[in-house]
PDB file with one MODEL, atoms N, CA, C and O in Angstrom:
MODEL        1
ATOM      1  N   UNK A   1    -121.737 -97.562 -33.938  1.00  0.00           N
ATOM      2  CA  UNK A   1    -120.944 -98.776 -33.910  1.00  0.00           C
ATOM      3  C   UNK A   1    -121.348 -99.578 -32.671  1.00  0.00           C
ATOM      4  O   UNK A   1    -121.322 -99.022 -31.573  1.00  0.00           O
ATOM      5  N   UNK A   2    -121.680-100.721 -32.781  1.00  0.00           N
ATOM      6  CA  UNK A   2    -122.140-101.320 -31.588  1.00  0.00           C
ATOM      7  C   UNK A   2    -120.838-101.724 -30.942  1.00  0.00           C
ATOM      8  O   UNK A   2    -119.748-101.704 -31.513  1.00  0.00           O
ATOM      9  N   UNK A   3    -121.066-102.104 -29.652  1.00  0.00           N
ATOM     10  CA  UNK A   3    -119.974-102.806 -28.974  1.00  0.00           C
ATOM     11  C   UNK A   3    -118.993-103.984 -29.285  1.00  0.00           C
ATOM     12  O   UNK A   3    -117.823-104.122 -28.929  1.00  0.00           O
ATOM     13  N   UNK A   4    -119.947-104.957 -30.200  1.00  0.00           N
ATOM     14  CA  UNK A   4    -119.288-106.227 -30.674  1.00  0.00           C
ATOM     15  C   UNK A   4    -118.266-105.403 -31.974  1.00  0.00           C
ATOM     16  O   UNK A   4    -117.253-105.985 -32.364  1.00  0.00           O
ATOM     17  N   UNK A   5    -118.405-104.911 -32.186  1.00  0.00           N
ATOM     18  CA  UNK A   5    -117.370-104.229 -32.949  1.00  0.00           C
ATOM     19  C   UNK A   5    -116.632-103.509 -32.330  1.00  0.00           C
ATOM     20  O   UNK A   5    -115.473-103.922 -32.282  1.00  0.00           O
ATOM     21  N   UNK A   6    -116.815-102.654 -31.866  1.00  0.00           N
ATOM     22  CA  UNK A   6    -115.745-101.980 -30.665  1.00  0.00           C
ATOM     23  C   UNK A   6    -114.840-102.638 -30.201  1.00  0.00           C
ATOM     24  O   UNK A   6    -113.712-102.175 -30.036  1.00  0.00           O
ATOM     25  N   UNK A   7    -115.173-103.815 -29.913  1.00  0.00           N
ATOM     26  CA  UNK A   7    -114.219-104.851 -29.013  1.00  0.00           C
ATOM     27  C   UNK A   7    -113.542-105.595 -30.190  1.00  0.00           C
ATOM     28  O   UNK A   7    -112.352-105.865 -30.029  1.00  0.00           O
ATOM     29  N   UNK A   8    -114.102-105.944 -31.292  1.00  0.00           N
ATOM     30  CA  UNK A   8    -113.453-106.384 -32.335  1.00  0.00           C
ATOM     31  C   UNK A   8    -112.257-105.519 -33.061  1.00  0.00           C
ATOM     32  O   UNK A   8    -111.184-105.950 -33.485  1.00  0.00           O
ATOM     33  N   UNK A   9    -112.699-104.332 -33.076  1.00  0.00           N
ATOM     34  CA  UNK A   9    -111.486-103.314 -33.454  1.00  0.00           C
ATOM     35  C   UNK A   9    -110.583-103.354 -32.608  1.00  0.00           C
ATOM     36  O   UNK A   9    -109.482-103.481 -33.143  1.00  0.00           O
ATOM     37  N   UNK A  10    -110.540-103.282 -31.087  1.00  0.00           N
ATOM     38  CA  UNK A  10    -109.648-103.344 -30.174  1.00  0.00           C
ATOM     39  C   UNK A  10    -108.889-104.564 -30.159  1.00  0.00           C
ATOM     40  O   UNK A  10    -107.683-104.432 -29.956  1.00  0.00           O
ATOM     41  N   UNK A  11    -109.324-105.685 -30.326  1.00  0.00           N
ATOM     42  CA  UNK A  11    -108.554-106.849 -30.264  1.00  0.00           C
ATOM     43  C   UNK A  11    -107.897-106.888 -31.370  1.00  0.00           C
ATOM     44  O   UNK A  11    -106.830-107.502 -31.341  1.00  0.00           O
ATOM     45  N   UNK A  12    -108.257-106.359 -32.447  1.00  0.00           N
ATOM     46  CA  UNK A  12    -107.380-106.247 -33.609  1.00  0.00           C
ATOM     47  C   UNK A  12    -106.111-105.288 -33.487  1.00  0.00           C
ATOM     48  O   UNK A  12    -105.028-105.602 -33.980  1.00  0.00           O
ATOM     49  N   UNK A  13    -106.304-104.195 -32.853  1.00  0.00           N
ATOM     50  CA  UNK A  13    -105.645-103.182 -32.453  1.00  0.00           C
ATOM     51  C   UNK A  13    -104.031-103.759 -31.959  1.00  0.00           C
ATOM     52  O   UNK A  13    -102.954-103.746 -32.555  1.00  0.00           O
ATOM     53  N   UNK A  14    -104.501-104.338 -30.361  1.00  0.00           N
ATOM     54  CA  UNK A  14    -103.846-104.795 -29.730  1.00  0.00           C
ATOM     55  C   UNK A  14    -103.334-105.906 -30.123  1.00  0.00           C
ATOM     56  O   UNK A  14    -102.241-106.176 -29.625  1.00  0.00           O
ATOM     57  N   UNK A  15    -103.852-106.774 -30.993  1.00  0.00           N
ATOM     58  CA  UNK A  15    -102.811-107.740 -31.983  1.00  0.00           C
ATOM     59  C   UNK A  15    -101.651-107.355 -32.723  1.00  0.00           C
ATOM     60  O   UNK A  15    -100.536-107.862 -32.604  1.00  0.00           O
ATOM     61  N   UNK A  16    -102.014-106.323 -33.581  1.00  0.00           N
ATOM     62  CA  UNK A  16    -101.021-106.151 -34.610  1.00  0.00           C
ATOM     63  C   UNK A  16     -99.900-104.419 -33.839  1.00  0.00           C
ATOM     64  O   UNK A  16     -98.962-103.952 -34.486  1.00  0.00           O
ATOM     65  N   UNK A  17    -100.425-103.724 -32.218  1.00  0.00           N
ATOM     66  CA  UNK A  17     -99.728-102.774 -31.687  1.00  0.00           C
ATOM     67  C   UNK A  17     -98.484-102.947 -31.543  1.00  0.00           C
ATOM     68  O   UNK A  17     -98.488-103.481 -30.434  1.00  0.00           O
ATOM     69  N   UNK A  18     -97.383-102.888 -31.855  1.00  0.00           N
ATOM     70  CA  UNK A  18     -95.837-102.388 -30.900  1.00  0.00           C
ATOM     71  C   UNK A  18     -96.031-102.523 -29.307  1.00  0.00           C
ATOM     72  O   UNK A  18     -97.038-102.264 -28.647  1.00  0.00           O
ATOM     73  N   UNK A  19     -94.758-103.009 -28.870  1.00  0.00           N
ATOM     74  CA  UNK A  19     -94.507-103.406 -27.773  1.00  0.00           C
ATOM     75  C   UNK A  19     -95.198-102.046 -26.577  1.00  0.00           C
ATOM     76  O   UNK A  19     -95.880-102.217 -25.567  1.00  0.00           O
ATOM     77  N   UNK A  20     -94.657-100.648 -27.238  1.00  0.00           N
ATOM     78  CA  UNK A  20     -94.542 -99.135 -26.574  1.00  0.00           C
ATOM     79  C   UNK A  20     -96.518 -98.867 -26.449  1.00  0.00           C
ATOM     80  O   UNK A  20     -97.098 -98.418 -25.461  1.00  0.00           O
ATOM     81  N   UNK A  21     -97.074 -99.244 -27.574  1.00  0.00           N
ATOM     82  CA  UNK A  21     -98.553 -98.978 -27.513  1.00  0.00           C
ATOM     83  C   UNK A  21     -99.241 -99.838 -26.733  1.00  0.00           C
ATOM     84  O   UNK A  21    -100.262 -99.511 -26.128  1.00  0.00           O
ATOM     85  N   UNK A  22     -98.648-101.159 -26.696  1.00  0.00           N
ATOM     86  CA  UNK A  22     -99.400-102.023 -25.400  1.00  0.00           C
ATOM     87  C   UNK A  22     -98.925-101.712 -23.916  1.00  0.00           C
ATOM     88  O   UNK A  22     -99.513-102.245 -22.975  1.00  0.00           O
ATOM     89  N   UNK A  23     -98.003-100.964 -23.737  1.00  0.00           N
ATOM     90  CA  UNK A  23     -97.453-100.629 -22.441  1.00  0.00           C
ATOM     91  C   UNK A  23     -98.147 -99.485 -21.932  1.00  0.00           C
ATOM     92  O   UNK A  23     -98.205 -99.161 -20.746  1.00  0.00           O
ATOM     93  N   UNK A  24     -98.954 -98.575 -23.425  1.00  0.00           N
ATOM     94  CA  UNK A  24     -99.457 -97.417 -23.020  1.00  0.00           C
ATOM     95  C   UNK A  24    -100.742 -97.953 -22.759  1.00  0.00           C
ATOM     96  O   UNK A  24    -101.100 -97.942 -21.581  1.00  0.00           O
ATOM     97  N   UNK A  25    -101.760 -98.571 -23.886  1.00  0.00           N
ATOM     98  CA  UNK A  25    -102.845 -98.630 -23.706  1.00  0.00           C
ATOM     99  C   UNK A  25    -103.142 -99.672 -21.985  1.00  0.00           C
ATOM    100  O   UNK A  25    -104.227 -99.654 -21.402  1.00  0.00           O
ATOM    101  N   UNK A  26    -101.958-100.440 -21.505  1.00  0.00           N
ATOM    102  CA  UNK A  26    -102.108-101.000 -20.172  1.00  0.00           C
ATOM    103  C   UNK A  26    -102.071 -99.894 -18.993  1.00  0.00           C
ATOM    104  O   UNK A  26    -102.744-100.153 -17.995  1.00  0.00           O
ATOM    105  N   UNK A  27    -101.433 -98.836 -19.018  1.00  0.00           N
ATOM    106  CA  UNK A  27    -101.200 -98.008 -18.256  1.00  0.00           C
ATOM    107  C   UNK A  27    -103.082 -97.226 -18.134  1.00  0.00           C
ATOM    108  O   UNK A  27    -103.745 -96.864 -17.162  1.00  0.00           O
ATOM    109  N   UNK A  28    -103.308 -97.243 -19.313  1.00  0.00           N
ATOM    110  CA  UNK A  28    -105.170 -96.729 -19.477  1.00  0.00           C
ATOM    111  C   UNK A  28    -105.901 -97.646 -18.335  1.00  0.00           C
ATOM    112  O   UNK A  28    -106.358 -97.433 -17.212  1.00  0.00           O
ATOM    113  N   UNK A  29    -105.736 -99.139 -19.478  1.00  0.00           N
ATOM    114  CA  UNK A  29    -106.488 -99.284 -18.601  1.00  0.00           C
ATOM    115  C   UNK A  29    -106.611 -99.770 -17.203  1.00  0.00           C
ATOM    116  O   UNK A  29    -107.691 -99.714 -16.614  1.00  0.00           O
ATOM    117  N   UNK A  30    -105.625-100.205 -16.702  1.00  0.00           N
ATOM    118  CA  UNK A  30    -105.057 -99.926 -15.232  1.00  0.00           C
ATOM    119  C   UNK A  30    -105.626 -98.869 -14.561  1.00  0.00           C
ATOM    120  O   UNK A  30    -106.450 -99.023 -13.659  1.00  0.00           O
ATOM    121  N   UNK A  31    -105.205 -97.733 -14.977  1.00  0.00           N
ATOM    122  CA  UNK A  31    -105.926 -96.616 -14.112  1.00  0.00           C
ATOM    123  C   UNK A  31    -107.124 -96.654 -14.638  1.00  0.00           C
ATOM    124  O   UNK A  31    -107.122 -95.831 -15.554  1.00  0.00           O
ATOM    125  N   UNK A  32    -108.080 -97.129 -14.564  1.00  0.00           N
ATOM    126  CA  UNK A  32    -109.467 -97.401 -15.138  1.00  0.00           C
ATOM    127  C   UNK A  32    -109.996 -98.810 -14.132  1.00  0.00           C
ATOM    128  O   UNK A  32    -111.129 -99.060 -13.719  1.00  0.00           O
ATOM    129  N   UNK A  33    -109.159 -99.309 -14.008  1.00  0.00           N
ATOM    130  CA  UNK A  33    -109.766-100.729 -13.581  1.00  0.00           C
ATOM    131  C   UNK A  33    -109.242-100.509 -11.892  1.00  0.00           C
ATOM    132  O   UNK A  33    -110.028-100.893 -11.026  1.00  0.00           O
ATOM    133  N   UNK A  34    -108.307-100.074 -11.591  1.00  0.00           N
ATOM    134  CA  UNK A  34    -108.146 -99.718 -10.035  1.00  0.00           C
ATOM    135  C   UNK A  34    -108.853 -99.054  -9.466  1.00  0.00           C
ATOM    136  O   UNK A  34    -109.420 -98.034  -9.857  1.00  0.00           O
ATOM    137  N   UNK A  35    -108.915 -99.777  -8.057  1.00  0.00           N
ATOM    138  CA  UNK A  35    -110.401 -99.868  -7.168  1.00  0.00           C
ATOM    139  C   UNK A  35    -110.313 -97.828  -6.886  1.00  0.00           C
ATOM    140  O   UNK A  35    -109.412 -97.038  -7.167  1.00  0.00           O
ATOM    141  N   UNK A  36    -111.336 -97.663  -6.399  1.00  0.00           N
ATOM    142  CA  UNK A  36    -111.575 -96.335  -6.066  1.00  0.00           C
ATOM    143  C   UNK A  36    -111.049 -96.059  -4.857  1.00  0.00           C
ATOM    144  O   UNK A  36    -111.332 -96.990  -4.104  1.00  0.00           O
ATOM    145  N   UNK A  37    -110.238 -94.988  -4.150  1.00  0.00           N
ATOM    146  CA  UNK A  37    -109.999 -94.503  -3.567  1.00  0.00           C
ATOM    147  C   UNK A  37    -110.870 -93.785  -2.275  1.00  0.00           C
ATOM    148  O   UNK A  37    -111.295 -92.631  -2.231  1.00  0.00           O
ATOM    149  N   UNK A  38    -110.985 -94.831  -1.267  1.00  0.00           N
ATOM    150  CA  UNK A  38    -112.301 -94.122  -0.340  1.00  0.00           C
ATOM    151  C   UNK A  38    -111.825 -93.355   0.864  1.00  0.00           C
ATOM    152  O   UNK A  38    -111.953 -93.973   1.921  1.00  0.00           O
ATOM    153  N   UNK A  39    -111.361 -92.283   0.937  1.00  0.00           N
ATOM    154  CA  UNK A  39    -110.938 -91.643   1.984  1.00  0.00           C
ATOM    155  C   UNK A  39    -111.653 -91.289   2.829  1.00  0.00           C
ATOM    156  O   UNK A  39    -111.157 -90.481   3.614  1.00  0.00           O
ATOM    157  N   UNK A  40    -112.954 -91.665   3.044  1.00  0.00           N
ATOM    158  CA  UNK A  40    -113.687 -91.663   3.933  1.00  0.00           C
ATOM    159  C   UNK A  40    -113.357 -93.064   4.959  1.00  0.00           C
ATOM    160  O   UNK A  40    -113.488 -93.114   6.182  1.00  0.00           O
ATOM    161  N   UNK A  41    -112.982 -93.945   4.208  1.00  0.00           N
ATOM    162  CA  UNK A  41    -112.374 -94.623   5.023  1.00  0.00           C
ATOM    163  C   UNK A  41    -110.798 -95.503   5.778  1.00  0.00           C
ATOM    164  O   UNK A  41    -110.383 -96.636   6.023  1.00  0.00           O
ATOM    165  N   UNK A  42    -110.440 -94.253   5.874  1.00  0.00           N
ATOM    166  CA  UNK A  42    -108.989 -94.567   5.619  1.00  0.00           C
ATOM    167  C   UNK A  42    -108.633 -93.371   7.031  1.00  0.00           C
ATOM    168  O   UNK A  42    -108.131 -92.262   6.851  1.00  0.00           O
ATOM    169  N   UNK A  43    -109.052 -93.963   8.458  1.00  0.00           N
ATOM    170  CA  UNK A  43    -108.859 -93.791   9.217  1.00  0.00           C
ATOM    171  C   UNK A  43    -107.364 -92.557   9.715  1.00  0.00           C
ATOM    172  O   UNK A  43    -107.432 -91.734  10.629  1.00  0.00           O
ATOM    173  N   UNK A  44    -106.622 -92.699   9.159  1.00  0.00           N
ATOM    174  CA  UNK A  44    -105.298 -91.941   9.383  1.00  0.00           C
ATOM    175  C   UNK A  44    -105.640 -90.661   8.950  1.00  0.00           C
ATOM    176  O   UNK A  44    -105.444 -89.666   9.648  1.00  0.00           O
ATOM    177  N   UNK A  45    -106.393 -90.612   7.278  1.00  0.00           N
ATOM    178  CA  UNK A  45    -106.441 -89.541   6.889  1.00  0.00           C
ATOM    179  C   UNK A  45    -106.885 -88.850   7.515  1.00  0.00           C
ATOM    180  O   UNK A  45    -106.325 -87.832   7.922  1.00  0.00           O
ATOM    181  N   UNK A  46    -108.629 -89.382   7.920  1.00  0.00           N
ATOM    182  CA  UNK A  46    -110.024 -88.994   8.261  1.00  0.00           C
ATOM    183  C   UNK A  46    -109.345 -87.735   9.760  1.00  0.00           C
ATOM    184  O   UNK A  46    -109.560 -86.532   9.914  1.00  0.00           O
ATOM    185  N   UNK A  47    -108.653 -88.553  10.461  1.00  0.00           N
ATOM    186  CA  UNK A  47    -107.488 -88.252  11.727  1.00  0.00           C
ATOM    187  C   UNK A  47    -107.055 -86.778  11.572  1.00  0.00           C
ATOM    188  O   UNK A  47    -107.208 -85.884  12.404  1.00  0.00           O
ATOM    189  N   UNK A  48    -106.452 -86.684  10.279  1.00  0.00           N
ATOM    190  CA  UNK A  48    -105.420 -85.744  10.359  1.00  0.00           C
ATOM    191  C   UNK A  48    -106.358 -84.559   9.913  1.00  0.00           C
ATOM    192  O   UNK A  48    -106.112 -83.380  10.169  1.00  0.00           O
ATOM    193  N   UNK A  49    -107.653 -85.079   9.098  1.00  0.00           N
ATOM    194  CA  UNK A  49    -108.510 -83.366   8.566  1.00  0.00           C
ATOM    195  C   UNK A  49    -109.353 -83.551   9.841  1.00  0.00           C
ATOM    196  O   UNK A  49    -110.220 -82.699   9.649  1.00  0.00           O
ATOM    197  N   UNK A  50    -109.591 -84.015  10.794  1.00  0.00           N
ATOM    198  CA  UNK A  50    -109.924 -83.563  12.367  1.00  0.00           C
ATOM    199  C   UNK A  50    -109.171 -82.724  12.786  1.00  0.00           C
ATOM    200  O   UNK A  50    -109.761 -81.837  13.402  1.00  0.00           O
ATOM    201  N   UNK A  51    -107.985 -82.600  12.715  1.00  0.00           N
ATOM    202  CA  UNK A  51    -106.974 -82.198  13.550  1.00  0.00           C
ATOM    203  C   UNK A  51    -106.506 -80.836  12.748  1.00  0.00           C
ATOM    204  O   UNK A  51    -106.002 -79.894  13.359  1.00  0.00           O
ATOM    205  N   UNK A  52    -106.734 -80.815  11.232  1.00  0.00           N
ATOM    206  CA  UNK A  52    -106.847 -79.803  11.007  1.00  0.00           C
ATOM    207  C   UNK A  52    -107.952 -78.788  11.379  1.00  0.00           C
ATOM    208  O   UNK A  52    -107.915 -77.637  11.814  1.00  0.00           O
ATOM    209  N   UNK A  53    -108.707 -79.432  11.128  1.00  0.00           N
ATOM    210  CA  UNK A  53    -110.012 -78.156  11.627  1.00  0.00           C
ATOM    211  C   UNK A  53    -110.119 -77.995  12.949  1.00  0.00           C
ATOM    212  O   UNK A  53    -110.848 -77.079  13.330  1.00  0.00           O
ATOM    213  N   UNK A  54    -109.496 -78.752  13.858  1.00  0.00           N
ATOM    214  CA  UNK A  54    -109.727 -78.374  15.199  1.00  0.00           C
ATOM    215  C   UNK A  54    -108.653 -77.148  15.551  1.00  0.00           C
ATOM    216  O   UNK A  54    -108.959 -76.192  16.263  1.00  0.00           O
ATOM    217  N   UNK A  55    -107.038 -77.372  14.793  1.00  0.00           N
ATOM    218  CA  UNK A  55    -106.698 -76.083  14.860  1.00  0.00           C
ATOM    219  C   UNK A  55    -106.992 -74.733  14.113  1.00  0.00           C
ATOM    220  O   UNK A  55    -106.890 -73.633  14.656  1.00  0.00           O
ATOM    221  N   UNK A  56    -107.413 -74.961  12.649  1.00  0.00           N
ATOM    222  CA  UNK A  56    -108.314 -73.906  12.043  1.00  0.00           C
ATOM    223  C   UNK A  56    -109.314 -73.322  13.317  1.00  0.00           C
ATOM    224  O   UNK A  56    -108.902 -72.197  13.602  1.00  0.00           O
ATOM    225  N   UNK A  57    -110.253 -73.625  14.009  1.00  0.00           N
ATOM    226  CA  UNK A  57    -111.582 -73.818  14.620  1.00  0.00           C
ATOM    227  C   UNK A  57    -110.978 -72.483  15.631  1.00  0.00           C
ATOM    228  O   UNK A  57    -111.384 -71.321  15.645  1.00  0.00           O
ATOM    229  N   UNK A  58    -109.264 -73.459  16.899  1.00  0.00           N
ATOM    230  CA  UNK A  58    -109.173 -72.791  17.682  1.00  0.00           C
ATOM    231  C   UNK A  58    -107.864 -71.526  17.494  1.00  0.00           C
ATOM    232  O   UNK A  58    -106.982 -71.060  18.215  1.00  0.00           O
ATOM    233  N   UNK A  59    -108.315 -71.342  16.193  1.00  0.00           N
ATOM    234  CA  UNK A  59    -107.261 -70.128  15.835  1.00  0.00           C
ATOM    235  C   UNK A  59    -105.825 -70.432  15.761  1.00  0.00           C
ATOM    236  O   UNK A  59    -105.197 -69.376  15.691  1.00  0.00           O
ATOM    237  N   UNK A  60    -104.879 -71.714  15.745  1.00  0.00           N
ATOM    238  CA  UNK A  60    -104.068 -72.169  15.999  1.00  0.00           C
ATOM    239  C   UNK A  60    -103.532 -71.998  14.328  1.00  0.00           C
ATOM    240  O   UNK A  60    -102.508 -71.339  14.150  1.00  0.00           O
ATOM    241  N   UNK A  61    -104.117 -72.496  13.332  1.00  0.00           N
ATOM    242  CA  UNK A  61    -103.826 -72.449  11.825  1.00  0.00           C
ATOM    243  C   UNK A  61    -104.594 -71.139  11.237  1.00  0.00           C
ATOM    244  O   UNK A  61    -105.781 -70.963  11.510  1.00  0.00           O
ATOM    245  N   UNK A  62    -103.800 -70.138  10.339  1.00  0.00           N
ATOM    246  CA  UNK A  62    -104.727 -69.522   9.856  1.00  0.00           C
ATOM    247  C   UNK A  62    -105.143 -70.267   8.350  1.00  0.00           C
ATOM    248  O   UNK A  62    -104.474 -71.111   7.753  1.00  0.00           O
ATOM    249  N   UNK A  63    -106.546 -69.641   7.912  1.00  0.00           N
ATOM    250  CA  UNK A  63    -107.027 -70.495   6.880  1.00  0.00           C
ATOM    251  C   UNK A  63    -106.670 -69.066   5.595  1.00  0.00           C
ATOM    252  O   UNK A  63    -106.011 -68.090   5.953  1.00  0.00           O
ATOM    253  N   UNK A  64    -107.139 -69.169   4.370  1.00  0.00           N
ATOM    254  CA  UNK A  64    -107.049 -68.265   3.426  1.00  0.00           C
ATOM    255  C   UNK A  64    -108.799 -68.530   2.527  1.00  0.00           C
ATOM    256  O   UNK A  64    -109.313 -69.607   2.227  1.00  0.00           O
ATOM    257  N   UNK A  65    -109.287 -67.269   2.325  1.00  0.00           N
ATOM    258  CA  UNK A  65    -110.296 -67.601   1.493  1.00  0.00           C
ATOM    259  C   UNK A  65    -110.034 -67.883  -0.057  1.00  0.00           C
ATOM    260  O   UNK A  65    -108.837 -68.141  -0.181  1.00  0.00           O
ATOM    261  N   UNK A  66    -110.729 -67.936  -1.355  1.00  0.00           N
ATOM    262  CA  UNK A  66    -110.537 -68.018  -2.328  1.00  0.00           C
ATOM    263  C   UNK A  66    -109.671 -66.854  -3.008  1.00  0.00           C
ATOM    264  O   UNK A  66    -108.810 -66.949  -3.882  1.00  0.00           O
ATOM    265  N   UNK A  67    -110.153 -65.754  -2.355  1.00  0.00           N
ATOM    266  CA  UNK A  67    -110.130 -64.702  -2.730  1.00  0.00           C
ATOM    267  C   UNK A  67    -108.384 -64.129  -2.967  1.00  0.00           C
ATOM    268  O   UNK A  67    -107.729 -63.686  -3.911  1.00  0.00           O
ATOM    269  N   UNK A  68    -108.147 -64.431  -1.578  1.00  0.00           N
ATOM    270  CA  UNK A  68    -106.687 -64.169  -1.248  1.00  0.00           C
ATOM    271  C   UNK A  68    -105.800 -65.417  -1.963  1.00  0.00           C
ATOM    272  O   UNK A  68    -104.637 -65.261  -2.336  1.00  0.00           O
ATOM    273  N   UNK A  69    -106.249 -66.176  -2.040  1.00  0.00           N
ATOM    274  CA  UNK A  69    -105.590 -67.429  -2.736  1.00  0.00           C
ATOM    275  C   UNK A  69    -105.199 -67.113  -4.287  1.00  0.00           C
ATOM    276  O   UNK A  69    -104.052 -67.236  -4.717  1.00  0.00           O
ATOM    277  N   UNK A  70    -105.985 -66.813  -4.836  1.00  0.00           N
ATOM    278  CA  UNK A  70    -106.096 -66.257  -5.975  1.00  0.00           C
ATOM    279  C   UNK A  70    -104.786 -64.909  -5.853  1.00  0.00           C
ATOM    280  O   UNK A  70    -103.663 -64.940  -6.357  1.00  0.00           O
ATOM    281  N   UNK A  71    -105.270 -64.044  -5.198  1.00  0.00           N
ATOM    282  CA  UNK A  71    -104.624 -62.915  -5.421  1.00  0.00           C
ATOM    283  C   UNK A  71    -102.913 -63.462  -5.181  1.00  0.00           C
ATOM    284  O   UNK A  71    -102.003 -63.222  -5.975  1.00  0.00           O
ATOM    285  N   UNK A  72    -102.799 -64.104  -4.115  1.00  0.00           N
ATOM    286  CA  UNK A  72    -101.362 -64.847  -3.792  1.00  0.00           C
ATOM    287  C   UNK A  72    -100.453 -64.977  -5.179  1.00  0.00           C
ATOM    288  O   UNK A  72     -99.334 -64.548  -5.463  1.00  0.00           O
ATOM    289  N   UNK A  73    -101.601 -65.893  -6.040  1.00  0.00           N
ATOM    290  CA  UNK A  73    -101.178 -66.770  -7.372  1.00  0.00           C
ATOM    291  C   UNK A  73    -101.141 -65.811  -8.195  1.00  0.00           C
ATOM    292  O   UNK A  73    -100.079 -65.979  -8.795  1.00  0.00           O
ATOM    293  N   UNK A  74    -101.698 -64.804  -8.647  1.00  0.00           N
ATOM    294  CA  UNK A  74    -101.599 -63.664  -9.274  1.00  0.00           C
ATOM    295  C   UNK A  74    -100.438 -63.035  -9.164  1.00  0.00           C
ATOM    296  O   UNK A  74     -99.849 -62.663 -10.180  1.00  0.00           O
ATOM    297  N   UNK A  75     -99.971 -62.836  -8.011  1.00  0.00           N
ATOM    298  CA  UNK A  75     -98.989 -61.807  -7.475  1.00  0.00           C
ATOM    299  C   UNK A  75     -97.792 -62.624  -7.839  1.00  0.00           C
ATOM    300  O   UNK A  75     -96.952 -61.978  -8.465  1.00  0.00           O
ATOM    301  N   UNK A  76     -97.502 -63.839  -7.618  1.00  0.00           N
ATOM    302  CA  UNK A  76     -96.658 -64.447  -7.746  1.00  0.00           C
ATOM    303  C   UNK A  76     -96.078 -64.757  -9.263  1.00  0.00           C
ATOM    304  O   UNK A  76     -94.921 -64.926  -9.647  1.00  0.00           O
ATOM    305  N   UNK A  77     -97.552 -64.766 -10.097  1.00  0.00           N
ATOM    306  CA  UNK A  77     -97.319 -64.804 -11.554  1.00  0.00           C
ATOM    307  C   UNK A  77     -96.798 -63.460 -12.035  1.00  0.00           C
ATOM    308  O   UNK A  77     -95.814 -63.643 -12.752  1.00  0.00           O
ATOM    309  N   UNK A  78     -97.054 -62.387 -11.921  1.00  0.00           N
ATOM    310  CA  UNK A  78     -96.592 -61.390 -11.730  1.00  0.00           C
ATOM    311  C   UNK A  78     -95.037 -61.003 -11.694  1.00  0.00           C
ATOM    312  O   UNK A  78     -94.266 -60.341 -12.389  1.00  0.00           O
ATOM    313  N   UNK A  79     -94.973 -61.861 -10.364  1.00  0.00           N
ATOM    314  CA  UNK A  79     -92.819 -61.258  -9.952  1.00  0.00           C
ATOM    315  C   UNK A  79     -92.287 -62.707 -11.177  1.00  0.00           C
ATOM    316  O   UNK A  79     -91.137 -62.608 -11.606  1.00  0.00           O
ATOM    317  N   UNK A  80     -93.152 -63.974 -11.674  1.00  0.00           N
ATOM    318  CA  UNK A  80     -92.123 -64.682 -12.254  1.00  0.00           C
ATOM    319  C   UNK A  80     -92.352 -64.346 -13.763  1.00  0.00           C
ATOM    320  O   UNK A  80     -91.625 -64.872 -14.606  1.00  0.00           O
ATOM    321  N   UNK A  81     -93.274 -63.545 -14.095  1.00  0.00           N
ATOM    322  CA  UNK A  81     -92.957 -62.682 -15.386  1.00  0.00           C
ATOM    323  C   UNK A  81     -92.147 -61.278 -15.480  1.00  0.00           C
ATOM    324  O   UNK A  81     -91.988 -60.614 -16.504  1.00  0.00           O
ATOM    325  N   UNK A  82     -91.767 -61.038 -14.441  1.00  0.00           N
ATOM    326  CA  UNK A  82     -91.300 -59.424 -14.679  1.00  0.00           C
ATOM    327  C   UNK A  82     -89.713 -59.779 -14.017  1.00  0.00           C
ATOM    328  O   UNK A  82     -89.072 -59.178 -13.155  1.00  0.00           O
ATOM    329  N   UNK A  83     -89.302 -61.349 -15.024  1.00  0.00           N
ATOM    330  CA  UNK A  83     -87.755 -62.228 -14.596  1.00  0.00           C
ATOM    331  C   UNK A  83     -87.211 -62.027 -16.211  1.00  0.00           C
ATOM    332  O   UNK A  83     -86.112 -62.464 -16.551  1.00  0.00           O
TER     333      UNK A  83
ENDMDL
END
């Protein structure tokens, strides 16, 4: 199907949709069309994962590997099945 049809089905779509299906298909494409999220530059953040790893670094935070993370979530699934 080429595009000029694609877009032709859609405009047809959105002509003859309910109030509830144009509220959804806007919600699409909204999150589709909003700008990207660059946390590389977004100074506050950038701030605060410094400040994490500097206490990770000087032993101040302990960290967890995958490993134990996992097992945590396991264990926990565990006590909320045996409810």
């Amino acid at each position: 199907m080429t595009v000029a049809a694609i877009r032709e089905k859609l405009h047809n779509y959105i002509s003859e949709a309910d109030d509830d299906k144009i509220k959804n298909l806007y919600e699409i494409f909204e999150d589709q069309l909003a700008p990207a999220y660059e946390w590389s530059e977004d100074a506050e953040f950038v701030a605060e994962l410094d400040e994490r790893v500097r206490r990770y670094e000087e032993g101040l935070d302990k960290g967890y590997t995958l490993a134990e993370t996992e097992a945590a979530i396991n264990e926990l699934k565990k006590k909320r099945s045996s409810k």
